[in-house]
ROPA-576591 format. One line per field, with one value per residue (C-alpha): residue number from 1; x, y, z; residue in one letter. Coordinates in nm, 2 decimals. Example, Ala and Ser with C-alpha at 12.3 -4.5 7.8 and 13.67 -1.06 7.14 Angstrom:
<sites>
nr: 1:2
X: 1.23:1.37
Y: -0.45:-0.11
Z: 0.78:0.71
rest: a:s
</sites>
This chain:
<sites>
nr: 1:2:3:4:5:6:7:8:9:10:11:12:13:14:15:16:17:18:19:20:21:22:23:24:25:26:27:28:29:30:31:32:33:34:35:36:37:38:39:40:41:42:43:44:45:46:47:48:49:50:51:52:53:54:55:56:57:58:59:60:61:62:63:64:65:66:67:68:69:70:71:72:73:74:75:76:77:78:79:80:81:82:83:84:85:86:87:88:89:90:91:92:93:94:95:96:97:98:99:100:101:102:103:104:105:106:107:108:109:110:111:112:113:114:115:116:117:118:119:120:121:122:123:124:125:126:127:128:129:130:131:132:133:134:135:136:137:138:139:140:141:142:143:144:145:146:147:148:149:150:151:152:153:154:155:156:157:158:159:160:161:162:163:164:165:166:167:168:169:170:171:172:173:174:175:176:177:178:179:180:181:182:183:184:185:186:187:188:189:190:191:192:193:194:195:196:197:198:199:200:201:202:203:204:205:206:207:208:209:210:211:212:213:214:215:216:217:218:219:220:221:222:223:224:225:226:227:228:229:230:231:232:233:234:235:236:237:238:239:240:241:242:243:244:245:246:247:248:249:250:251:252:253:254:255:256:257:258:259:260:261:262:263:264:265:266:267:268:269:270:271:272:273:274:275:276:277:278:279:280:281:282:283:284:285:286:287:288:289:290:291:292:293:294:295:296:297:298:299:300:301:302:303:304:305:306:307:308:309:310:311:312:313:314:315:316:317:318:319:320:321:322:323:324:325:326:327:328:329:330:331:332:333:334:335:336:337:338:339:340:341:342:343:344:345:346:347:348:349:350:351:352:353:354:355:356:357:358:359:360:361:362:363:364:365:366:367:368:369:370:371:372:373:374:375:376:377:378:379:380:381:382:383:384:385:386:387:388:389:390:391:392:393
X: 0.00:0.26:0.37:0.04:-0.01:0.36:0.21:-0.10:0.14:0.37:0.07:-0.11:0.20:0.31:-0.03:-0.03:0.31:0.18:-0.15:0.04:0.27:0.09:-0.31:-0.16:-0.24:-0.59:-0.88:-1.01:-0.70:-0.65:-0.54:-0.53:-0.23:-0.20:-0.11:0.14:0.30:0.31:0.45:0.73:0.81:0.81:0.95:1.03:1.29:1.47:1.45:1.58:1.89:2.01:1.97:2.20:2.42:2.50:2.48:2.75:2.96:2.86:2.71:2.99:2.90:2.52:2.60:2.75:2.44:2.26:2.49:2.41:2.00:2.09:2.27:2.00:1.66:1.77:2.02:1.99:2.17:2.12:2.06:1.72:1.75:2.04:1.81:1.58:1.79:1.92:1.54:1.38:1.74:1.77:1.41:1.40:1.72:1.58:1.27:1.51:1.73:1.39:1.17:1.29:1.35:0.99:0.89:0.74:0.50:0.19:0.01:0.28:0.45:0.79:0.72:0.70:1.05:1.08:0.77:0.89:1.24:1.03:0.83:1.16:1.31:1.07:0.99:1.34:1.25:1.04:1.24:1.54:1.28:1.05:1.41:1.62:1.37:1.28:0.96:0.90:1.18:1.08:1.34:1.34:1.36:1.01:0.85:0.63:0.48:0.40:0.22:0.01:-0.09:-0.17:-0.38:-0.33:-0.70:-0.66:-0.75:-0.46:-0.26:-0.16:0.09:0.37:0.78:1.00:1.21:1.48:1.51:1.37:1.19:0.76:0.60:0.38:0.00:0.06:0.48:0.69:1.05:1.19:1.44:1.61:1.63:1.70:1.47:1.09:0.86:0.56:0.27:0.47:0.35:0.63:1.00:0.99:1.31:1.34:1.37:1.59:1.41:1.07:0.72:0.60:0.40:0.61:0.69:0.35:0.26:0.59:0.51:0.20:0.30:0.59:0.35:0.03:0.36:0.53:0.19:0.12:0.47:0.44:0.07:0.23:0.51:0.24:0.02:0.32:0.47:0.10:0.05:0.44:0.31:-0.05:0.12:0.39:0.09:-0.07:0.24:0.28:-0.12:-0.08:-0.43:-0.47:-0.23:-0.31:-0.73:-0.63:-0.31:-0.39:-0.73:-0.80:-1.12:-1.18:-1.26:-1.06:-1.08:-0.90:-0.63:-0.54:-0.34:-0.16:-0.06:0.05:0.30:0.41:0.45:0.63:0.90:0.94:0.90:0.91:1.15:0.86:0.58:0.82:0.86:0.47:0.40:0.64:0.52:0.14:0.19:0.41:0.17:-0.14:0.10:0.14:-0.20:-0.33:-0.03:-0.11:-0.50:-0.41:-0.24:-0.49:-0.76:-0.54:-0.50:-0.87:-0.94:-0.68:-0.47:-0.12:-0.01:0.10:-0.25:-0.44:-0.24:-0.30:-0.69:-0.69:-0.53:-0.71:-1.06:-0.98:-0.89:-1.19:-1.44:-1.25:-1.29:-1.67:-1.71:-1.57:-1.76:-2.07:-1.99:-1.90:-2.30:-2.44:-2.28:-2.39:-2.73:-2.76:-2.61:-2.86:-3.14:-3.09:-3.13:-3.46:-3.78:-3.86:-3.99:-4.22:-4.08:-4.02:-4.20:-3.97:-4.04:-3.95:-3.63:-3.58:-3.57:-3.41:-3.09:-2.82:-2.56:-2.24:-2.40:-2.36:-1.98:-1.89:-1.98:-1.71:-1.67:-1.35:-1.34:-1.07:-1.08:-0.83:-1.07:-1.21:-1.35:-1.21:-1.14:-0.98:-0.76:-0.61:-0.50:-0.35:-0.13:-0.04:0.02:0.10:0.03:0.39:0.43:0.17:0.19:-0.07:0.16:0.47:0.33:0.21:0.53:0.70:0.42:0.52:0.85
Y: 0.00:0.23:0.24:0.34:0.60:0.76:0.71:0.93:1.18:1.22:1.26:1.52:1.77:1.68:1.84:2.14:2.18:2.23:2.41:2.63:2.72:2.73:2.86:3.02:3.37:3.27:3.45:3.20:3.18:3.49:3.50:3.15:2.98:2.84:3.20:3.22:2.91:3.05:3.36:3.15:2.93:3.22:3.48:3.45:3.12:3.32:3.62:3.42:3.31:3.63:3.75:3.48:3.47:3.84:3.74:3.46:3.55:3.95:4.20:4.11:3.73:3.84:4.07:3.81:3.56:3.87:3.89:3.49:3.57:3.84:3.63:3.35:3.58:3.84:3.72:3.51:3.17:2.80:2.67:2.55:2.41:2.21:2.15:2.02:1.78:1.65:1.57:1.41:1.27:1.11:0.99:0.82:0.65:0.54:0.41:0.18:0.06:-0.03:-0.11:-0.29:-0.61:-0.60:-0.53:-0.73:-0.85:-0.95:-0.63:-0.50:-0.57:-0.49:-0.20:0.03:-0.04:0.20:0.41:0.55:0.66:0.81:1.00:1.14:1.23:1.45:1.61:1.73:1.84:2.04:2.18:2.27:2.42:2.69:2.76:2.84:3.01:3.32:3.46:3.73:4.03:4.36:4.53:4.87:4.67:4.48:4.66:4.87:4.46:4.45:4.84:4.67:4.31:4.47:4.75:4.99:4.93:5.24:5.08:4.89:4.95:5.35:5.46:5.50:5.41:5.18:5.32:5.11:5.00:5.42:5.23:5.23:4.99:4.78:4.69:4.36:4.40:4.44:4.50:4.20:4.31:4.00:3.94:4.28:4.30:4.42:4.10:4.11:3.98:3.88:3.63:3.58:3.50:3.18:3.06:2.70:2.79:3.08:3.27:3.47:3.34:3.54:3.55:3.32:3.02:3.04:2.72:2.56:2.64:2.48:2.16:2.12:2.17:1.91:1.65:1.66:1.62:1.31:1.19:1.18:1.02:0.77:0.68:0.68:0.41:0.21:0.18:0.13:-0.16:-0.29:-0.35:-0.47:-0.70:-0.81:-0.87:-1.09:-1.29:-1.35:-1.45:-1.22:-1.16:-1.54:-1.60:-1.29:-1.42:-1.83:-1.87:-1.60:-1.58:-1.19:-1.08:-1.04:-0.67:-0.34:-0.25:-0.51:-0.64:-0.27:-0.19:-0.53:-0.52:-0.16:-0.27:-0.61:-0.34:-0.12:-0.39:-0.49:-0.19:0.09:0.27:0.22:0.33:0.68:0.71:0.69:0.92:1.15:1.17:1.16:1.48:1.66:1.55:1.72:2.05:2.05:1.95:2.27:2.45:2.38:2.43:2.78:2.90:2.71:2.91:3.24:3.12:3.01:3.40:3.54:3.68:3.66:3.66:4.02:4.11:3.94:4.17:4.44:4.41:4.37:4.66:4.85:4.70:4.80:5.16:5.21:5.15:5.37:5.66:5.55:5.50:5.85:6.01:5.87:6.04:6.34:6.35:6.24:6.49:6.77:6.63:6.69:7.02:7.13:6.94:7.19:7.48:7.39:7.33:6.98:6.70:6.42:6.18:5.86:5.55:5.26:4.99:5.20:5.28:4.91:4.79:5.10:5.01:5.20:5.42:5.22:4.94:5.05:5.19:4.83:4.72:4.77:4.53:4.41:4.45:4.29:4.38:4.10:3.84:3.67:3.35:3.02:2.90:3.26:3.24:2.93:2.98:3.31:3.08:2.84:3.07:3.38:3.72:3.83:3.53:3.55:3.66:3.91:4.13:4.06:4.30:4.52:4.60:4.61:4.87:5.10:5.06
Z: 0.00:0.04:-0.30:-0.43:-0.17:-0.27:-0.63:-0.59:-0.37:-0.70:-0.91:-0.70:-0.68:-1.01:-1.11:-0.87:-1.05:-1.35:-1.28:-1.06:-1.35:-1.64:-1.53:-1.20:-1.36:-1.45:-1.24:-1.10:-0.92:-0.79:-0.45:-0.37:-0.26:-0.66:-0.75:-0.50:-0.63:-1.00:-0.88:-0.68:-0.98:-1.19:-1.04:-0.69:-0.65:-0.94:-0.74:-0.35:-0.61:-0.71:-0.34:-0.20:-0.50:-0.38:-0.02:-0.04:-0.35:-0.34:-0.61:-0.90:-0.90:-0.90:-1.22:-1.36:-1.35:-1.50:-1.79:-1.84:-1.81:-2.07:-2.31:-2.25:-2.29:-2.51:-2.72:-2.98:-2.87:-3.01:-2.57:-2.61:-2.95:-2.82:-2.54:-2.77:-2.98:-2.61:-2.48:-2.81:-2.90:-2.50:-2.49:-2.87:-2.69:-2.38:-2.58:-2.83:-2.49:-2.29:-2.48:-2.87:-2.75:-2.66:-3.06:-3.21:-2.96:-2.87:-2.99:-3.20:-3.51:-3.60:-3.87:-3.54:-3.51:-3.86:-3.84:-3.49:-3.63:-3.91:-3.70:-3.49:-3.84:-3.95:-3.65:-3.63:-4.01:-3.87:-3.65:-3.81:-4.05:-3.84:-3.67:-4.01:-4.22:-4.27:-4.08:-4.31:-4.23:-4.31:-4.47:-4.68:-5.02:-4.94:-4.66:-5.02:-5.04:-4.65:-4.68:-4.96:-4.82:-4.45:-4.46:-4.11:-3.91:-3.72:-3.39:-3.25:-3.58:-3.76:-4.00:-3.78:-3.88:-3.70:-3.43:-3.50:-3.86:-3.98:-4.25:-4.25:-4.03:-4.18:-4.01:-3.76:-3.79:-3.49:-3.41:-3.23:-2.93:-2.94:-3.32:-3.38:-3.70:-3.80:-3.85:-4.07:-3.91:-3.57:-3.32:-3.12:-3.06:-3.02:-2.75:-2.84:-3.23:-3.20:-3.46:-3.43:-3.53:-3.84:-4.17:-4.37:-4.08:-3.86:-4.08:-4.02:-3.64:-3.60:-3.82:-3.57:-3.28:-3.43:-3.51:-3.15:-3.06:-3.22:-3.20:-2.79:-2.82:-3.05:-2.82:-2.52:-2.68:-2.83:-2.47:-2.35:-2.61:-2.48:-2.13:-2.22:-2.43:-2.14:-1.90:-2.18:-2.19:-1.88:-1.77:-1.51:-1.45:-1.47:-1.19:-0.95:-1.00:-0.98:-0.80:-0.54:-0.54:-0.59:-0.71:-1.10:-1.10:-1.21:-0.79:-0.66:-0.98:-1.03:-0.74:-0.79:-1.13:-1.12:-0.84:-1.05:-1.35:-1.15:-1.02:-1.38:-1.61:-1.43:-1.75:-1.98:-1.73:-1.69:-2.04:-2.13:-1.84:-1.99:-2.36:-2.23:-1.99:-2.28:-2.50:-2.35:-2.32:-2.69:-2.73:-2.53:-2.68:-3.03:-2.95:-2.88:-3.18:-3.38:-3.25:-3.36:-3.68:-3.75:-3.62:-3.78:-3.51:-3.34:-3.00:-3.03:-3.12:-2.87:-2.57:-2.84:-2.85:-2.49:-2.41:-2.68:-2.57:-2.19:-2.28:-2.53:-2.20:-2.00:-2.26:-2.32:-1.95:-1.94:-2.15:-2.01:-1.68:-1.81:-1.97:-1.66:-1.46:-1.73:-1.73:-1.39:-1.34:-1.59:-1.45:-1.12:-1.29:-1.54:-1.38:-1.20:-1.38:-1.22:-1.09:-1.29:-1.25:-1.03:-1.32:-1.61:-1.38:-1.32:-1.71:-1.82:-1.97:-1.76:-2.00:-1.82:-1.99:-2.33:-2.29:-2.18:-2.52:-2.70:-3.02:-3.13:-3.48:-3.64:-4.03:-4.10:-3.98:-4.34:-4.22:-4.12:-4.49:-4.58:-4.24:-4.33:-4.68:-4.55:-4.32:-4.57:-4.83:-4.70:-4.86:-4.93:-5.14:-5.37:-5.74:-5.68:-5.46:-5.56:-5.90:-5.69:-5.56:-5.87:-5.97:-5.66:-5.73
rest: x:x:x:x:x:x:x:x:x:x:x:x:x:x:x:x:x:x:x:x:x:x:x:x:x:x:x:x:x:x:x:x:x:x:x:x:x:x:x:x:x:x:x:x:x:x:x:x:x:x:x:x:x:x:x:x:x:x:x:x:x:x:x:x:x:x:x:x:x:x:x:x:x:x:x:x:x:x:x:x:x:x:x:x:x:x:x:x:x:x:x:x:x:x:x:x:x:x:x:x:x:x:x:x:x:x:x:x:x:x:x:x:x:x:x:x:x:x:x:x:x:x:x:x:x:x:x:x:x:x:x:x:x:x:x:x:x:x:x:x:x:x:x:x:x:x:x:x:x:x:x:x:x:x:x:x:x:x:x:x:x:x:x:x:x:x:x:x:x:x:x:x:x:x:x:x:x:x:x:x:x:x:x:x:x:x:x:x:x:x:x:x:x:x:x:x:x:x:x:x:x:x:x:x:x:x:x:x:x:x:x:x:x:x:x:x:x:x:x:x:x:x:x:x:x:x:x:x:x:x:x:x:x:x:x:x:x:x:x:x:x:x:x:x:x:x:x:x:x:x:x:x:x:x:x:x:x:x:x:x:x:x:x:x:x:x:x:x:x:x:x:x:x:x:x:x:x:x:x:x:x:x:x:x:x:x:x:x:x:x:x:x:x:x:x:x:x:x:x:x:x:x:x:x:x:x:x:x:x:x:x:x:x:x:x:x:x:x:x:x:x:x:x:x:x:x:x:x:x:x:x:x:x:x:x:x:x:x:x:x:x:x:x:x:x:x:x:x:x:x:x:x:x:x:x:x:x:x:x:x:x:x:x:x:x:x:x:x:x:x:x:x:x:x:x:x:x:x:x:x:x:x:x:x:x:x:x:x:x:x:x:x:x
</sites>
């Protein structure tokens, strides 16, 4: 019984783990000790080691670890896409030392032996591709093509020129800090690429997200299918239900053939715990960014609107005020009206009402279809503009 009960332990903070990091920000959260958590694993523990990094070893060590963080976050450097190649690289490894001999078996044939290395190679494809191409650079030979295939919405985008480059910035474009370069339609740097997210590699993007995806859900089942077929084997239902007499139901075999698994495979049981947690991260991650493409926006956007949206109902809420406040002051000085009736006061629609609704209009929005042969083909690249650049040139 122990075992099982250090089992559920692992999996209950391995999940506040997670939660904690990754929805710790959420609402729903707020001031609950799941916030604190995310705001220890995000912030603070980094914060308690630069304070005793400068206790112990004083300020010039601690200026040194800030000249790494620099270097690591805004700098372009090849760490986590050596990171990378280490984790898919180690666990492809792991998979052929643990669990090969095991292929074929009783559920699986031996083409898995192929498929799988398959399925690594072009993920890596994938890889080395979103990380080496070219997201769409605005430069001052090309940035005529961007002004024509994004049009400036005058909401959360206005003609405006690039700080940095002095060139026009096109609509949706942003200068990257850390790549040092304007991006047409920009999502986001992307760390574990080492190149930003843009017009011409958001499809690269999300095929390297839906593969990994699939990839770790593959590896999940196939190690699934290992066991299952291991357990088959060895009649190991037949034996715990004849032998030593345990009842015939999920209840009561469970416990027992999770520990007899656990003494005997307990690499292969990590492993598909592994790819099926980083395969529902990808799965959420890649959910995400599909729902910006099928809407047409970025990451960058999204903060854009909501800042844009939040400001727009303070000025509408502002202005709504301001009437009220002249509609009473001249109220004073006319002559009093009846008083109104409590129901029609009731239903009446209140003003603050109506400067909440603000509507996000997003002009580049053209339907799912539309969204998705923007991201496949993007605009830059089609005939169509490429002329009408020539023509402004």
């Amino acid at each position: 019984m122990a075992v099982e009960w250090l089992l559920v332990c692992h999996a209950c903070i391995t999940l506040l783990v997670v939660v904690s990091c990754l929805c710790g920000q959420w609402p729903i959260f707020q001031g609950t000790f799941v916030e604190r958590i995310h705001y220890f694993l995000t912030f603070g523990i980094y914060d308690y080691f630069l304070r005793f990094v400068e206790f112990v070893f004083g300020s010039k060590y601690r200026d040194s670890v800030l000249s790494v963080e620099f270097y690591c976050c805004d700098r372009p450097n090849p760490i986590l896409q050596i990171i990378y190649l280490a984790i898919i690289g180690g666990t492809y490894y792991f998979i052929v030392k643990s669990s090969f001999s095991y292929i074929p078996g009783y559920y699986l044939s031996a083409v898995h032996r192929y498929t799988s290395l398959l399925a690594v190679g072009v993920g890596v494809l994938l890889f080395l591709l979103t990380s080496f191409s070219d997201p769409g650079t605005v430069t001052a030979k090309n940035v005529s093509k961007y002004l024509t295939a994004y049009p400036y919405d005058n909401a959360i985008y206005t003609q405006k020129e690039c700080r940095t480059c002095k060139i026009p910035k096109p609509a949706r474009s942003k200068h990257c800090n850390i790549c040092d370069r304007c991006v047409a339609r920009f999502d986001h740097h992307c760390g574990w690429m080492n190149n930003c997210i843009g017009e011409k590699n958001t499809r690269y993007f999300m095929a390297f997200l839906l593969w990994h995806f699939l990839i770790c859900l593959y590896g999940a089942i196939v190690l699934g299918l290992v066991l299952a077929g291991q357990l088959k084997e060895f009649k190991v239902i037949y034996l715990l239900t004849a032998f030593y007499g345990i009842e015939n139901s999920f209840s009561s075999l469970f416990p027992h053939v999770v520990q007899w698994l656990l003494g005997s495979y307990n690499t292969q049981i990590l492993l598909m715990v592994f790819l099926a947690v980083v395969s529902l991260l990808l799965m959420g991650f890649f959910g995400y960014h599909a729902h910006l493409c099928l809407t047409n926006t970025t990451t960058n956007e999204k903060f854009k609107w909501q800042e844009y949206i939040s400001w727009k109902r303070k000025v509408n809420e502002a202005k709504v005020s301001a009437a009220a406040l002249k509609a009473s002051i001249s109220g004073m000085s006319v002559e009093k009206k009846p008083p109104e009736s409590k129901w029609r006061a009731f239903f009446r629609r209140s003003p603050l009402e109506d400067a909440e609704a603000v509507v996000k209009n997003n002009i580049y929005d053209k339907g799912i279809l539309c969204n998705l042969y923007e991201v496949v083909f993007p605009l830059s690249t089609r005939p169509s503009f490429s002329r009408s650049e020539s023509k402004l040139d």
